[in-house]
C-alpha positions in Angstrom: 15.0 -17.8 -5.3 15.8 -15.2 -3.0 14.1 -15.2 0.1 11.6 -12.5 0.4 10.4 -14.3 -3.0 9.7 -17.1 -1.1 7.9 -14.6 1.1 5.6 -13.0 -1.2 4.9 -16.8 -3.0 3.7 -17.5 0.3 1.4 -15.2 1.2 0.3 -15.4 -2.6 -0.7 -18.8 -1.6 -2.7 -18.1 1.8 -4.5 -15.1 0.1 -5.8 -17.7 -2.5 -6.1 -20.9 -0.8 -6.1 -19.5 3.4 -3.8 -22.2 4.3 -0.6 -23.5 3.6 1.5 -26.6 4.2 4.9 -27.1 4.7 5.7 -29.9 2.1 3.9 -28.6 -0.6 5.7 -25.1 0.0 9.2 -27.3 -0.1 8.1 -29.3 -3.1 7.1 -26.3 -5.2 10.2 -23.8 -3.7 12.7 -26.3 -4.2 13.9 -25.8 -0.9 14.1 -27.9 2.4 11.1 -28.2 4.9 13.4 -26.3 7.3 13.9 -23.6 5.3 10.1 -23.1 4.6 9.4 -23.6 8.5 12.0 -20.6 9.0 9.8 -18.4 6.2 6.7 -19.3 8.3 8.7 -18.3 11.8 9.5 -15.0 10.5 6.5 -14.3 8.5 4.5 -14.8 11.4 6.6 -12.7 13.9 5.9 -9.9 11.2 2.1 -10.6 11.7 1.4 -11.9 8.3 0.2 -15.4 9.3 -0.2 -18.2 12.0 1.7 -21.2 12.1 -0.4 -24.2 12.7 0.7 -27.8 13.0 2.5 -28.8 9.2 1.9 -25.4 8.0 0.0 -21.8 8.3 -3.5 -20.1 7.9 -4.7 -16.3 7.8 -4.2 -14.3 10.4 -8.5 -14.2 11.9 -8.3 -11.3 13.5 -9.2 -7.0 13.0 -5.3 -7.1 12.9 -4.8 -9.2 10.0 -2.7 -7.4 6.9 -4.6 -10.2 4.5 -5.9 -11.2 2.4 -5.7 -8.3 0.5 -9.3 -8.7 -1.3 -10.8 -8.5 2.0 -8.6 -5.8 3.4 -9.7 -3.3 0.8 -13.6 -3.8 1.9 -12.8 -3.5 5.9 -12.3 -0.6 8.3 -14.2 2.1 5.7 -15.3 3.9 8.5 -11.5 4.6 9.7 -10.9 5.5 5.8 -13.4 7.7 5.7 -12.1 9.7 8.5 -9.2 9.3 7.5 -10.2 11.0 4.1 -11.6 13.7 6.4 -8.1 14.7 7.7 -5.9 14.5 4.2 -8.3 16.4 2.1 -8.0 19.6 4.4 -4.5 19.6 3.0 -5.5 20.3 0.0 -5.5 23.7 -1.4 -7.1 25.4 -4.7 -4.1 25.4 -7.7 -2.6 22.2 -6.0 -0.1 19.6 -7.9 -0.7 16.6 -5.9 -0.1 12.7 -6.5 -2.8 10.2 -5.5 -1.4 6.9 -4.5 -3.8 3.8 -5.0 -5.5 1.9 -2.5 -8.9 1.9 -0.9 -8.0 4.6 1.6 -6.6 7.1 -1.0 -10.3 6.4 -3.2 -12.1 7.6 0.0 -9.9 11.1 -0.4 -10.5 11.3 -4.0 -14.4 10.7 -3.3 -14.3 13.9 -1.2 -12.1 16.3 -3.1 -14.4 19.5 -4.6 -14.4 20.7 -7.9 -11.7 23.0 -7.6 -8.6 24.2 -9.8 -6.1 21.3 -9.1 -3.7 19.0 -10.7 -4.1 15.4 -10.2 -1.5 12.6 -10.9 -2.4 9.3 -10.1 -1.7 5.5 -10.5 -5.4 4.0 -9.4 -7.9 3.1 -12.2 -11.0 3.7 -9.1 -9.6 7.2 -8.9 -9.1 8.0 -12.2 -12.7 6.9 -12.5 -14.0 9.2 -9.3 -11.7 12.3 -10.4 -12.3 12.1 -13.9 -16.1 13.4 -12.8 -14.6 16.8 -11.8 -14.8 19.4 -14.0 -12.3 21.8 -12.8 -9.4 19.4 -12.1 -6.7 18.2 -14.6 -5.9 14.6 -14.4 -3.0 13.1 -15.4 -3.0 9.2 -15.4 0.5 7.2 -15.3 0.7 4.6 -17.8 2.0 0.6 -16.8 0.6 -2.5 -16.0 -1.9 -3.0 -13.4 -0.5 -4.9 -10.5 -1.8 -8.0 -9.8 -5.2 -7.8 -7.2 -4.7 -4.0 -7.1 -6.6 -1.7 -9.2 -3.0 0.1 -9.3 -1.3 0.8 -13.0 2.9 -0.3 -12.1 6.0 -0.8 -14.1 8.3 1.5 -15.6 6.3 3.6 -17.9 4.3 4.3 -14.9 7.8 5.7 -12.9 8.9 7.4 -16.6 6.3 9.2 -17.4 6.0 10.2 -13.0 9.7 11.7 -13.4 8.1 14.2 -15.5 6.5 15.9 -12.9 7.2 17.6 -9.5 4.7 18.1 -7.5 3.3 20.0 -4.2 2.2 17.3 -2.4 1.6 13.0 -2.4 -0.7 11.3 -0.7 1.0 7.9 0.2 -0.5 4.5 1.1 1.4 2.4 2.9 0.5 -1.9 4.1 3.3 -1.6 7.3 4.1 1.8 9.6 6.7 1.8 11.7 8.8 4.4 13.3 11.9 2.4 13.2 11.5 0.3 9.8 9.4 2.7 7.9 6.8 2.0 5.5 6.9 -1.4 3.7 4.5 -3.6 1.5 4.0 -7.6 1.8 4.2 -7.5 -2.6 7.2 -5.9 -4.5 5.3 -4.5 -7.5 4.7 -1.1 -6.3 7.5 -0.2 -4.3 9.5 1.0 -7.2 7.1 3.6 -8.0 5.9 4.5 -5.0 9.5 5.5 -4.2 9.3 7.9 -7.3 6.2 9.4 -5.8 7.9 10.7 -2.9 11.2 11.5 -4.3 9.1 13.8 -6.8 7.2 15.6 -4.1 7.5 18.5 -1.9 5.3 17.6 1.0 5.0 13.4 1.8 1.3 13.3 3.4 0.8 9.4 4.8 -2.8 7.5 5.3 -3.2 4.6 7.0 -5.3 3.3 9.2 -4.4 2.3 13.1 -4.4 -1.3 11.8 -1.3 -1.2 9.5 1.1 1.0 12.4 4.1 -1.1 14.3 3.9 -3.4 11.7 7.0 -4.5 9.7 6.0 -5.4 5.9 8.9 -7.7 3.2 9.7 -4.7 0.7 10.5 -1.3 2.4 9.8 1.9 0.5 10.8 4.8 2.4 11.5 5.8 5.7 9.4 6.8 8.7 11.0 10.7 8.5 10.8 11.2 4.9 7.0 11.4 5.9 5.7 15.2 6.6 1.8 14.5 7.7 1.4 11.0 9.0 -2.9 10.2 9.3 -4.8 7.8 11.0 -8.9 7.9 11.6 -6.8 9.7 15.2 -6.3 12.6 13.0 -1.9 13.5 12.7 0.2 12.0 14.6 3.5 14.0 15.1 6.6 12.5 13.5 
């Protein structure tokens, strides 16, 4: 097992159970106790986690990248303004791709009924922009990744390659300006890398929280990003 696999088993774990130990991580890895107390080191450096004595537990803080359950109910007000700023950057006749994630339903909440193309990956916003009238909606197909409400996989990134589009609105669980954008789960990198090769315009949300953060699976790099927004409005590349 390779050993951001180990990674994401891990933090699989502490989103379902909140702690971890050391010898039970060994045991069902197959590896040594050293090895798993070199996961934790790093994983914790990245600010997914705190080592405690034989083990690790959730990070209790407004900081905290988990669990992800939790993560998608906190910080709406950020979202919201958030939301605020992307949705000025959309214009009447649009193509633009909605990524998933809580941040990218509070955009789709405030879009207007307007002529406008619509691709998107997130079951919540197909739900919210399937109510508008006026805009074409175009849902990838897949399999929907595991605790997301996001559809994944390669019919998902086939049918995406059919398109090119104006702009996509990216999520993102890590920022930084060095490392880029990153997730702490593999399954939607793939395709969220097919989102921004297909796009003209890359247009960032996320939230103060998730910035100078390094995630396990990178995606794309900080200056493939045109509009980066926080709830501090666009913060110049």
């Amino acid at each position: 097992m390779l050993a951001t696999e180990r990674h994401e088993f891990i933090i699989q774990k502490l989103e379902a159970d909140r702690t971890v130990r050391v010898k039970d991580l060994a045991a069902e890895l197959s590896v040594t106790e050293k090895t798993i107390r070199e996961d934790l080191a790093l994983l914790e450096e990245r600010g997914l986690l705190v080592r405690i004595h034989g083990g690790a537990r959730l990070l209790e803080s407004e900081q905290a990248l988990l669990p992800i359950g939790l993560r998608k109910q906190s910080h709406l007000d950020r979202k919201r303004t958030i939301a605020e700023h992307a949705v000025k950057h959309i214009e009447e006749n649009d193509t633009i791709i909605l990524d998933g994630g809580s941040t990218l339903l509070e955009l789709a909440r405030l879009i207007p009924d307007i002529p406008l193309t619509v691709i998107t990956n997130d079951l919540h916003i197909m739900q919210e922009i399937a109510l508008r009238q006026h805009v074409h909606l175009y849902v990838l197909g897949g399999s929907r990744a595991a605790g997301t409400s996001s559809l994944v996989g390669e019919d998902a990134e086939q049918k995406l390659k059919q398109f090119l589009v104006r702009k996509a609105f990216i999520g993102a669980t890590c920022v930084h300006r060095q490392y880029g954008l990153s997730l702490i789960t593999h399954a939607e990198v793939t395709l969220k890398k097919t989102m921004i090769e297909r796009a003209e315009q890359v247009i960032l949300l996320a939230d103060s929280t998730k910035w100078n953060k390094i995630g396990l699976f990178p995606f794309a790099r900080f200056d493939e990003v045109h509009i980066p927004i926080t709830e501090a409005g666009i913060q110049k590349s």
